[in-house]
C-alpha positions as CSV (number, residue, x, y, z in Angstrom):
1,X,-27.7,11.3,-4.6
2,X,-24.5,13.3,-5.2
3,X,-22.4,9.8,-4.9
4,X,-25.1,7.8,-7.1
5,X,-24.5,10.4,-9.7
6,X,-21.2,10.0,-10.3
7,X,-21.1,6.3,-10.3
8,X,-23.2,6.6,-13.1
9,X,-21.1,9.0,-14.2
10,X,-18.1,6.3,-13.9
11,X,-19.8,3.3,-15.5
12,X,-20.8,5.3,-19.0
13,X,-17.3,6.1,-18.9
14,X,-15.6,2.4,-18.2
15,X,-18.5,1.1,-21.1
16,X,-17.9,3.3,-23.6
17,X,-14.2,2.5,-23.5
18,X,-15.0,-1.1,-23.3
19,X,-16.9,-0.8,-26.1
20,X,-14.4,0.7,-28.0
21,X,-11.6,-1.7,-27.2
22,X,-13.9,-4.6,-28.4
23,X,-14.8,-2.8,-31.9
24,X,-11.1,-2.4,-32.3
25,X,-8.4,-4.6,-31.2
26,X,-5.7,-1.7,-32.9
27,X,-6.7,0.4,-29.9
28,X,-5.4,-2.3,-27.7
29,X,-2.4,-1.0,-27.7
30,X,-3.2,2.2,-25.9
31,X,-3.9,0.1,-23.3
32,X,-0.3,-1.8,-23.0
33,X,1.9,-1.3,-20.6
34,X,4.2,1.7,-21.5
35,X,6.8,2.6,-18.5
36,X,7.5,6.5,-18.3
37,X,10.3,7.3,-15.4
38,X,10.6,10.3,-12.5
39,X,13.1,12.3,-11.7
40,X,13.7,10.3,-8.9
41,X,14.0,7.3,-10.9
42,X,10.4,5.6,-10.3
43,X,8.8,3.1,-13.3
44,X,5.2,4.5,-14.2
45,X,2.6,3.3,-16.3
46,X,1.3,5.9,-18.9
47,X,-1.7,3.3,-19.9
48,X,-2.3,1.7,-16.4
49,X,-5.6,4.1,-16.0
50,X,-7.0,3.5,-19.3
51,X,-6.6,0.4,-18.9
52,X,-8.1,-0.1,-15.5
53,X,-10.8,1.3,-16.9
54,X,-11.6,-1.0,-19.4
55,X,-10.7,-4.0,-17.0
56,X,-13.3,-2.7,-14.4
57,X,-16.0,-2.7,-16.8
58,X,-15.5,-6.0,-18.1
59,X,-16.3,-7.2,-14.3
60,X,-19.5,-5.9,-15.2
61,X,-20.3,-7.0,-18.3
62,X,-18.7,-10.5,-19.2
63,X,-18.6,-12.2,-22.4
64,X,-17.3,-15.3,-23.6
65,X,-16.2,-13.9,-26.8
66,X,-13.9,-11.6,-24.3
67,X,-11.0,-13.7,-23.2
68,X,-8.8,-13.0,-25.6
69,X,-8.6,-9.3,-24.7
70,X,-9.0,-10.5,-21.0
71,X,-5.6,-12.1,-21.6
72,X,-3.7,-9.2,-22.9
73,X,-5.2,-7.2,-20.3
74,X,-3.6,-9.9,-17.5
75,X,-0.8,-10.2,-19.6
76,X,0.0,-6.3,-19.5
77,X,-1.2,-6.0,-15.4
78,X,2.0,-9.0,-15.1
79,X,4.7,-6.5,-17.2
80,X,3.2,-3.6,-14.9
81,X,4.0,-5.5,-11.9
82,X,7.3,-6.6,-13.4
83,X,8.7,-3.3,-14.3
84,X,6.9,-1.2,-11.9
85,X,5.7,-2.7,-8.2
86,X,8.4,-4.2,-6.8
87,X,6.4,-5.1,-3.8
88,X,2.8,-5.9,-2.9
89,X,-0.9,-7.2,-4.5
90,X,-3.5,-4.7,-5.1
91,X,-7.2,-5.6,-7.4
92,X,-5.8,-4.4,-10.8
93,X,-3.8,-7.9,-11.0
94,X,-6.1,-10.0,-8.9
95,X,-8.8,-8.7,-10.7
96,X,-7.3,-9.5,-14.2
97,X,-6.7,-12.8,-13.1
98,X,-10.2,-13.8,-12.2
99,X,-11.9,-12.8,-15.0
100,X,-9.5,-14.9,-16.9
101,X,-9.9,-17.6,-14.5
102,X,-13.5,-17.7,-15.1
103,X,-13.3,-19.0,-18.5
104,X,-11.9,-22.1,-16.9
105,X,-9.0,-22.4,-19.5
106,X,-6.3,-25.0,-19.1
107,X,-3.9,-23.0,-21.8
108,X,-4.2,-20.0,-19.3
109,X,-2.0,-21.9,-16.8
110,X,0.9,-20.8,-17.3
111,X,-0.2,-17.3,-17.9
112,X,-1.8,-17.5,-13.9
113,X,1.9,-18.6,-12.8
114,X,3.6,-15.8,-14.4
115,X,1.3,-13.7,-12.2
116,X,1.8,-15.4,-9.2
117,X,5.5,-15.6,-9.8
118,X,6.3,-11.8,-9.8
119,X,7.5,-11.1,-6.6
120,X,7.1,-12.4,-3.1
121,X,3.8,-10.7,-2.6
122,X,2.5,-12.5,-5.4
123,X,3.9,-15.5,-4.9
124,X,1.9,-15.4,-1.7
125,X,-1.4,-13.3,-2.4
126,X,-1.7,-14.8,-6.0
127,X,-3.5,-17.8,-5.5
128,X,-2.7,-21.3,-7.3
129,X,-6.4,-22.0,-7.4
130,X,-6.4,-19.5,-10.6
131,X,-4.4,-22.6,-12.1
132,X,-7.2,-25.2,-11.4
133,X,-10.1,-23.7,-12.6
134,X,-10.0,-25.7,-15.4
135,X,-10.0,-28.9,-13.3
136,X,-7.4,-30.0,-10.8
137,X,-6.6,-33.1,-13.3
138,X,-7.1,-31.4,-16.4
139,X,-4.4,-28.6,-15.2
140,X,-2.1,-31.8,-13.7
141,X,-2.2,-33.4,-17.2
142,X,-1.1,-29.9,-19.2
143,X,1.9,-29.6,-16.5
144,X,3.3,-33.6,-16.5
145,X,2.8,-33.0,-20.4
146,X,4.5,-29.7,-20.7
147,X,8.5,-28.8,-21.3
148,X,7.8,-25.8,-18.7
149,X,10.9,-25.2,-17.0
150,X,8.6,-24.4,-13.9
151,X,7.0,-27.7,-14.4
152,X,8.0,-29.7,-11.5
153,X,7.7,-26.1,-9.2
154,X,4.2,-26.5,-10.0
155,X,3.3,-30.0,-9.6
156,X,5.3,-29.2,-6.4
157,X,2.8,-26.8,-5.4
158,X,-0.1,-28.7,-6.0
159,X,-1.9,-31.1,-3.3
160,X,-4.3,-33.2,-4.3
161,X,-5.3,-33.4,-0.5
162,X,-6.1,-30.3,-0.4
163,X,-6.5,-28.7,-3.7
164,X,-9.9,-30.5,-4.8
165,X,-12.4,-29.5,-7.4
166,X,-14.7,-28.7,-4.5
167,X,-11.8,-26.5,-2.9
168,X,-12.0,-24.9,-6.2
169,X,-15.2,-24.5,-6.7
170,X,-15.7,-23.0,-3.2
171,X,-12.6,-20.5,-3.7
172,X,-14.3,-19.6,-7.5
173,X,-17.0,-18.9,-5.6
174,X,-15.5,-16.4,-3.1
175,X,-14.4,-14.6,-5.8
176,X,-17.5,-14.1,-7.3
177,X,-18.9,-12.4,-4.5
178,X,-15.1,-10.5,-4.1
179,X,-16.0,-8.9,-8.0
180,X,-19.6,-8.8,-8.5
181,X,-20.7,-8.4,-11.7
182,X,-23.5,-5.8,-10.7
183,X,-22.1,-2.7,-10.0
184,X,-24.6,-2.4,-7.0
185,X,-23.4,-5.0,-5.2
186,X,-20.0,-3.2,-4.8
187,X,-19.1,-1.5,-1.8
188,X,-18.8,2.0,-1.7
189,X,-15.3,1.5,-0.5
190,X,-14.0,-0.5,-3.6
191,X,-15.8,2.4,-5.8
192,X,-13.4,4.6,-3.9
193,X,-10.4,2.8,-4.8
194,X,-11.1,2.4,-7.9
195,X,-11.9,5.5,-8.6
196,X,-8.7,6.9,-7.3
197,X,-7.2,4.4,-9.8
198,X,-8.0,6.3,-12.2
199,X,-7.4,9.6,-11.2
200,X,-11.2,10.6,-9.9
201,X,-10.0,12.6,-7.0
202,X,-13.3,14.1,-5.9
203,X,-15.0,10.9,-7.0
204,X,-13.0,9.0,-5.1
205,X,-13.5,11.4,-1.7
206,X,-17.2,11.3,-2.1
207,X,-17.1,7.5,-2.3
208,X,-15.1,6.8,0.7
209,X,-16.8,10.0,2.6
210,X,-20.2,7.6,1.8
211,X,-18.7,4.3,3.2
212,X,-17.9,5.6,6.5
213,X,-21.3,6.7,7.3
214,X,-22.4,3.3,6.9
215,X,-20.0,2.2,9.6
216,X,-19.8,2.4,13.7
217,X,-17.3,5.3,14.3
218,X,-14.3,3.4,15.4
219,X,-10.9,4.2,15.4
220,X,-10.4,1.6,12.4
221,X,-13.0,3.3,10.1
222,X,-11.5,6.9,11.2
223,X,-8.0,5.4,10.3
224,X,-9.4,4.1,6.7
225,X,-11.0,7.2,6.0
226,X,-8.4,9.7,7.1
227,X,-5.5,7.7,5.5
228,X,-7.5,8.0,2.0
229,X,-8.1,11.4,2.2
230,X,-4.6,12.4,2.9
231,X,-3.7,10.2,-0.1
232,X,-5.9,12.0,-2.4
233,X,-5.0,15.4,-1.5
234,X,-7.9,16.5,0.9
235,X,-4.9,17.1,3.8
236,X,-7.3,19.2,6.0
237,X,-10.2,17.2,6.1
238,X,-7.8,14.3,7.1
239,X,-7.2,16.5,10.1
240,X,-10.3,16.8,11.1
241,X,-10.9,13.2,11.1
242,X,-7.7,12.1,13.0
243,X,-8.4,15.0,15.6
244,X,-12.3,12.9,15.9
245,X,-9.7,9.5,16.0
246,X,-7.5,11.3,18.7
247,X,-10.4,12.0,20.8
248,X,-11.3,8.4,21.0
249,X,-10.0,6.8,24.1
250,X,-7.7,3.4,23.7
251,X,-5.8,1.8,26.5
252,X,-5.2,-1.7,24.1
253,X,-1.8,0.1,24.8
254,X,0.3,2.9,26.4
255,X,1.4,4.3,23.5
256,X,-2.0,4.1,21.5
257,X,-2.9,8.2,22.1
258,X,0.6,9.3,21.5
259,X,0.9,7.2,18.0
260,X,-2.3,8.9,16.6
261,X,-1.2,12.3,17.8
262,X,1.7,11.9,16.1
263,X,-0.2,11.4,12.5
264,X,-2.0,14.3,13.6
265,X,1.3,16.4,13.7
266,X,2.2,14.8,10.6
267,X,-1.2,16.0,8.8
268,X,-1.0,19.3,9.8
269,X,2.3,20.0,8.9
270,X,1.6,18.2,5.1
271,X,-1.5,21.1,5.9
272,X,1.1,24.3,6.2
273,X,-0.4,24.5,9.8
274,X,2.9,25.3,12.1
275,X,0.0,25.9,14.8
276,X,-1.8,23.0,14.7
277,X,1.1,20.7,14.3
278,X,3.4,22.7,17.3
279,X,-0.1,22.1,19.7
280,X,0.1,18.4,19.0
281,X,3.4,17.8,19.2
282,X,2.9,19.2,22.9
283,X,0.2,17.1,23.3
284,X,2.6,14.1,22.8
285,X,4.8,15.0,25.5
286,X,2.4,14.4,28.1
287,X,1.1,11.1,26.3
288,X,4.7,9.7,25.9
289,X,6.1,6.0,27.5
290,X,8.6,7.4,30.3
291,X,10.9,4.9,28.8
292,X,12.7,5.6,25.9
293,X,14.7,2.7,25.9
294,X,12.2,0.0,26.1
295,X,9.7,-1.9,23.7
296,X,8.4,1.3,22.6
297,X,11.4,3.2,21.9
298,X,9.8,3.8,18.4
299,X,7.1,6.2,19.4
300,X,10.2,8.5,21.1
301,X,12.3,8.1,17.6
302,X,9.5,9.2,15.7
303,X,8.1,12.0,18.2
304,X,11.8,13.5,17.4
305,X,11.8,13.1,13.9
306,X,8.5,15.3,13.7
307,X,10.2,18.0,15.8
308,X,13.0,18.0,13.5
309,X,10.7,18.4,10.7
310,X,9.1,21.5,11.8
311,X,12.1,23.4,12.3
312,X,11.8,24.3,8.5
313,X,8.1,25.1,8.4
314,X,8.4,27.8,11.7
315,X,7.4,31.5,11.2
316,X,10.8,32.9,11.9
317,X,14.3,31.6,12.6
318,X,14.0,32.3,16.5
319,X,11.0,29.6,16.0
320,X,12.8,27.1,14.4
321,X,16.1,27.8,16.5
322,X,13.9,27.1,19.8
323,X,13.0,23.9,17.9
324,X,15.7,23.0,17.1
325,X,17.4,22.9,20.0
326,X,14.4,21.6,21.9
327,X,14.6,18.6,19.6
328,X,18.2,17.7,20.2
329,X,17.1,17.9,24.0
330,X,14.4,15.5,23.2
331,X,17.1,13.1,21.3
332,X,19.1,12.4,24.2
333,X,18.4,8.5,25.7
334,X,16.6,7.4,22.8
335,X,18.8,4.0,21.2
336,X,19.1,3.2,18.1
337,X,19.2,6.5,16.3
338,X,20.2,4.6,12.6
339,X,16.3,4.1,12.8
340,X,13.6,6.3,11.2
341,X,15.2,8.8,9.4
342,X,15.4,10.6,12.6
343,X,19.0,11.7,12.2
344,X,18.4,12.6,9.0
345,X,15.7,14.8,10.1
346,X,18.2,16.3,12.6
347,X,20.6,17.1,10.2
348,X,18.0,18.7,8.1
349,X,16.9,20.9,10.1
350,X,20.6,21.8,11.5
351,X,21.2,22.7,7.5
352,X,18.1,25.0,7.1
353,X,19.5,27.3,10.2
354,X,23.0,26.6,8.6
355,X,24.4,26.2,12.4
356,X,27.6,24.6,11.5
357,X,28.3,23.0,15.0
358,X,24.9,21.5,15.0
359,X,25.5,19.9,11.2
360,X,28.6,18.2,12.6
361,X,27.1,17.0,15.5
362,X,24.3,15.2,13.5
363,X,26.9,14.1,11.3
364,X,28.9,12.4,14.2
365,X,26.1,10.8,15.3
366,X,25.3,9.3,12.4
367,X,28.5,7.9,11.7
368,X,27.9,6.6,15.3
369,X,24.6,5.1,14.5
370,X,25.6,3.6,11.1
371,X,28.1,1.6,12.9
372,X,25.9,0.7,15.8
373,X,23.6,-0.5,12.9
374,X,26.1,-2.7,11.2
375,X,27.5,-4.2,15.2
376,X,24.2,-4.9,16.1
377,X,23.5,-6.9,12.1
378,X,26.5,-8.0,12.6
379,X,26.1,-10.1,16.3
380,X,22.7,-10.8,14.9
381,X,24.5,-13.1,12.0
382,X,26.7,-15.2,14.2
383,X,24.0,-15.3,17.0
384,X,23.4,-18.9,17.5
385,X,20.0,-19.9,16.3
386,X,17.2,-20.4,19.3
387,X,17.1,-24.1,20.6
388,X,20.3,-25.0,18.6
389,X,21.8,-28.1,20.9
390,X,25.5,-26.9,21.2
391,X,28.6,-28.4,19.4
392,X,30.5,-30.8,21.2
């Protein structure tokens, strides 16, 4: 009852805000996109959860006379993406573009391949179907027609084999059931990641904590669950569900037990449990590949790095010394050391002891590593390709 209160809760919000943005089209521009930097140099979005908001709730209430702000909705998801989300495809833009593509708009085509033309991700998740909703001819016609300097990139992209009206229709229809219009007919998981969208921590928890007891208690589910509450905040309940993941037994490969032991380690340190974290790292060592030069030489990099990364959370220096030089012990063998921050770990941890002759060995090896990185790029550029018939 909890959950089914506060997705009530939600949807009063998302309407009253969509009601507000269709009294006023002046508020519309609290909605835009409007980038706001971090210290570390990130692009952020100071509007993208207001308007999330109102783009949700228009998937539950749709209305002809609503394209207009549909399309300066898409339009600010694509300058999001631009300036912001250099990689990957999430529901805010794919989202925006359906309900656009609903009104079956040939004018809208270009507006689709701006979207799909952001980045590789998009390029590959965004689909040209939102283009030929209007009818594959129709949307033909406006491209021959148009001075678009995209125009033959499009007509490229379009098959007439294989992009049919029917194609459409049954892709159209996919996405119908992808974005229901009633909110009941979305899964408890979407709620949750839309709710963290905008900021409804606890929401958010409740609604993922109400998916996975509708599903079998696999390692997959335990993985989606844990992952999202470690995202939100909720760091020890994560470890409690990766210690239930742990416990489940997986031979699909040698490493499997080892690899989730290691997120456990991970948790509990982002916890402030030295303890916990210390226990499952010694777990690992028993649960490790004996070879750490082979296929999964990865699993030994990473094992390392987390040692490394506890030497600053120990109790006492003595702790962290013991660490310390238990995880140089651990480095020795392993190949490829330019890999996964490991070194960087090691060097670190040598700096928060301030052992000087430690710091200079990382240091060396470093250097070592960054040029066994660039030999190894390098042989990998003039490597003949695979199958090439040789030169006479």
């Amino acid at each position: 009852m909890i959950t089914e209160n506060e997705q009530e809760r939600l949807l009063q919000a998302l309407r009253r805000d969509l009601d507000r943005a269709r009294q006023n089209p002046d508020i519309w521009a609290d909605l835009a996109f409007t980038a706001a930097h971090t210290d570390e140099g990130r692009v952020l979005d100071r509007n993208r959860a207001a308007r999330f908001k109102v783009l949700w709730a228009l998937q539950y209430d749709r209305d002809d006379r609503d394209l207009p702000l549909l399309r300066f909705l898409l339009q600010q998801q694509i300058s999001y993406y631009r300036q912001a989300v250099p990689w990957g495809l999430a529901p805010d833009l794919t989202l925006a573009g359906f309900l656009v593509t609903e009104h079956r708009q040939v004018q809208d085509v270009w507006l689709h391949w701006e979207a799909k033309n952001i980045s590789f991700d998009t390029a590959l998740g965004y689909s040209i179907f939102h283009l030929l909703t209007p009818g594959v001819a129709a949307t033909l016609d406006a491209v021959r027609t148009s001075s678009h300097p995209d125009r033959d990139r499009v007509l490229g992209d379009i098959h007439p084999d294989r992009h049919t009206d029917a194609a459409v229709q049954d892709w159209l229809t996919q996405q119908q059931e992808r974005f229901p219009s009633d909110p009941a007919d979305e899964s408890w998981q979407t709620w949750a990641h839309h709710a963290a969208r905008l900021g409804e921590r606890e929401a958010s928890r409740l609604f993922m904590i109400r998916w996975a007891e509708g599903q079998p208690r696999t390692e997959t589910t335990l993985n989606t669950l844990q992952f999202h509450l470690a995202q939100l905040g909720y760091v020890p309940e994560a470890v409690e569900v990766q210690k239930e993941a742990v416990a489940i037994g997986d031979s699909s490969w040698s490493g499997a037990k080892a690899s989730k032991l290691l997120t456990l380690v991970r948790l509990q340190r982002q916890a402030g449990n030295f303890p916990g974290a210390f226990q499952a790292l010694a777990e690992i060592e028993s649960a490790l590949p004996p070879d750490k030069q082979g296929f999964e030489q990865g699993i030994w990099r990473h094992f390392v790095k987390e040692y490394f990364l506890l030497v600053p959370a120990a109790p006492d220096r003595p702790t962290a010394r013991r660490l310390l030089t238990a995880s140089g012990r651990h480095l020795q063998g392993i190949p490829r050391l330019w890999m996964d921050g490991v070194l960087d770990a090691a060097l670190a941890a040598a700096e928060h002891l301030s052992d000087s002759d430690a710091i200079h060995r990382y240091q060396a090896l470093r250097q070592t590593a960054q040029c066994e990185r660039d030999e190894e790029i390098r042989q990998a550029q003039h490597r003949p390709a695979s199958g090439a018939a040789d030169t006479p």
